[in-house]
C-alpha positions as CSV (number, residue, x, y, z in Angstrom):
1,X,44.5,60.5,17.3
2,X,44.4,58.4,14.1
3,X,44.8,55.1,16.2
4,X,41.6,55.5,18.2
5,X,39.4,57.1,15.4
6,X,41.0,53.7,13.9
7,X,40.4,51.3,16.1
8,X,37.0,53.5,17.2
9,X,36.3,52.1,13.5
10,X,37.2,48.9,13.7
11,X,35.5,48.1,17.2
12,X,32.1,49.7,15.0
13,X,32.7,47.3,12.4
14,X,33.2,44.5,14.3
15,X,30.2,45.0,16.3
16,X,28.3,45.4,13.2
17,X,30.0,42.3,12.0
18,X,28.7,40.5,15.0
19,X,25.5,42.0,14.7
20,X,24.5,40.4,11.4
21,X,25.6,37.4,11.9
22,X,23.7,36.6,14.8
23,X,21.1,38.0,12.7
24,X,21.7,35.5,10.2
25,X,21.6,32.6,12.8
26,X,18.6,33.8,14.1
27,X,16.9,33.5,10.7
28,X,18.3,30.8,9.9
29,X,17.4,29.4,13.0
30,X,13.6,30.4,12.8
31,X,13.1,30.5,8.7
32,X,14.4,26.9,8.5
33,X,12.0,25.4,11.2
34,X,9.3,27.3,9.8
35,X,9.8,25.5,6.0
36,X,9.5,22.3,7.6
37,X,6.8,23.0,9.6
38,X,4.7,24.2,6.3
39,X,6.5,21.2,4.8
40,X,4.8,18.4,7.1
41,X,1.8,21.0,7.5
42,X,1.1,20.0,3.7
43,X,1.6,16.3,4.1
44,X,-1.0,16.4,6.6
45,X,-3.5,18.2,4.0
46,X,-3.3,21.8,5.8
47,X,-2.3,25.2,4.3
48,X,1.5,25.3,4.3
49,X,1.5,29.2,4.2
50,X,-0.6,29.0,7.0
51,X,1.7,27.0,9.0
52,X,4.9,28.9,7.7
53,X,3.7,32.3,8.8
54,X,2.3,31.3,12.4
55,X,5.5,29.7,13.0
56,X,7.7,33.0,11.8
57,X,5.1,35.4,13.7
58,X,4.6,33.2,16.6
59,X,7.6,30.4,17.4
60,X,8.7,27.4,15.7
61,X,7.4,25.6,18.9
62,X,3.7,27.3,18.6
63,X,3.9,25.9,15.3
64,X,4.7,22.4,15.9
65,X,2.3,21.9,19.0
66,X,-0.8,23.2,16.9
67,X,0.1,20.9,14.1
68,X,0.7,17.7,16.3
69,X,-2.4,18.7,18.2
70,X,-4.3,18.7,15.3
71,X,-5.7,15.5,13.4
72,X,-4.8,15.1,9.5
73,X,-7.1,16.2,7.0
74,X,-6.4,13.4,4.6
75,X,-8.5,10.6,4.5
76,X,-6.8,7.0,5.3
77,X,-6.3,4.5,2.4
78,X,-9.5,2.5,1.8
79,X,-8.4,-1.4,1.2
80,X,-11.5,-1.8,-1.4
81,X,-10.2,0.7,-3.5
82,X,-6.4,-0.6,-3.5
83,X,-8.3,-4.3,-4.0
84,X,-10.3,-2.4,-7.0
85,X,-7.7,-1.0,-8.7
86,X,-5.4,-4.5,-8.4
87,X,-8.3,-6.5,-10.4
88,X,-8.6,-8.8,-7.6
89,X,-11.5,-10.8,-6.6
90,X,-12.4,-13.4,-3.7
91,X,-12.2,-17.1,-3.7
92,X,-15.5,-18.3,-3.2
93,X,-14.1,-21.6,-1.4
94,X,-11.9,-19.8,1.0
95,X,-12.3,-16.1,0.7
96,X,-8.3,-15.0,0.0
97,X,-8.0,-12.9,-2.8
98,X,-7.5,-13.9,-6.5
99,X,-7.1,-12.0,-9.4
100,X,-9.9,-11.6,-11.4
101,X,-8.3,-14.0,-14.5
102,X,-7.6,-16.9,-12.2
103,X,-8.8,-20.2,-13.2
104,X,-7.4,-21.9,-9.8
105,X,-7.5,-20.7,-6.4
106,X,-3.3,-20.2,-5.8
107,X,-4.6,-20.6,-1.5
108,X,-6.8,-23.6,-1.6
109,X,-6.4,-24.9,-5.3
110,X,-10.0,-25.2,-5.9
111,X,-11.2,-25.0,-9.8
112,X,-13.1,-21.4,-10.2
113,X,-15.6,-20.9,-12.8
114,X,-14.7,-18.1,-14.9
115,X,-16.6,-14.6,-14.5
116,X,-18.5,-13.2,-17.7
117,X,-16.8,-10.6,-19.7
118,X,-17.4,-7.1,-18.5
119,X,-20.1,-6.0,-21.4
120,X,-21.8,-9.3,-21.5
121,X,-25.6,-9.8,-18.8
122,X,-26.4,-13.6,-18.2
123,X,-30.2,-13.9,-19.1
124,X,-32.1,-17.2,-17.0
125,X,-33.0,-19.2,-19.9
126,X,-31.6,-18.2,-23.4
127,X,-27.9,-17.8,-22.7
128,X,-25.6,-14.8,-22.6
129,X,-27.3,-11.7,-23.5
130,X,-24.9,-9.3,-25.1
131,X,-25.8,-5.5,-25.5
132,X,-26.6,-3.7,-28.7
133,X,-24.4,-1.7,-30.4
């Protein structure tokens, strides 16, 4: 009687055993998708918890398809503003970009007048014109 109440036992804990880890598999297979779904969710500008929690209620598929259906919320790079922020300027000769500090045009090698300084207004007959302080 002790060997089957024994091995009664050990078929329970095996089962049980088995039981949690398929468990475990099946959140790691569903939790994992779902953090990288929020993940990329977020690199598109949308609500990662959003994203996380529709893909753990609904299916890491679900979740994928509605965020590749849907556009990006970011806006794309502007090229003025990169060009802005570089101090860059065109060559009036042959339009390629300079910086701002350039005497000579490193494209077409034409002489280029050099641009006031920031604070300073060009008035049409008396000369520079700087502000008051």
């Amino acid at each position: 009687m002790s060997r089957s109440a024994c091995t009664v036992a050990t078929l329970r804990q095996c089962r049980r055993r088995k039981l949690v880890e398929l468990l475990l598999l099946l959140v790691l297979l569903w939790l994992l998708p779902a953090f990288f779904i929020g993940w990329i969710a977020g690199q598109k500008g949308r609500s990662r918890i959003f994203y996380f929690l529709l893909t753990v209620f609904l299916s890491p598929l679900v979740g994928l398809l509605v965020l590749i259906a849907l556009p990006s919320r970011l806006p794309p790079p502007q090229a003025a503003s990169i060009a802005r922020n570089r101090r860059v300027r065109p060559c009036p000769r042959c339009a390629e970009e300079i910086l701002l500090e350039a005497a000579k045009c490193k494209h077409c090698g034409s002489e280029l007048a050099p641009l006031p300084a920031p604070g300073v207004a060009k008035s049409l007959f008396w000369g520079p014109v700087t502000p008051k302080r």
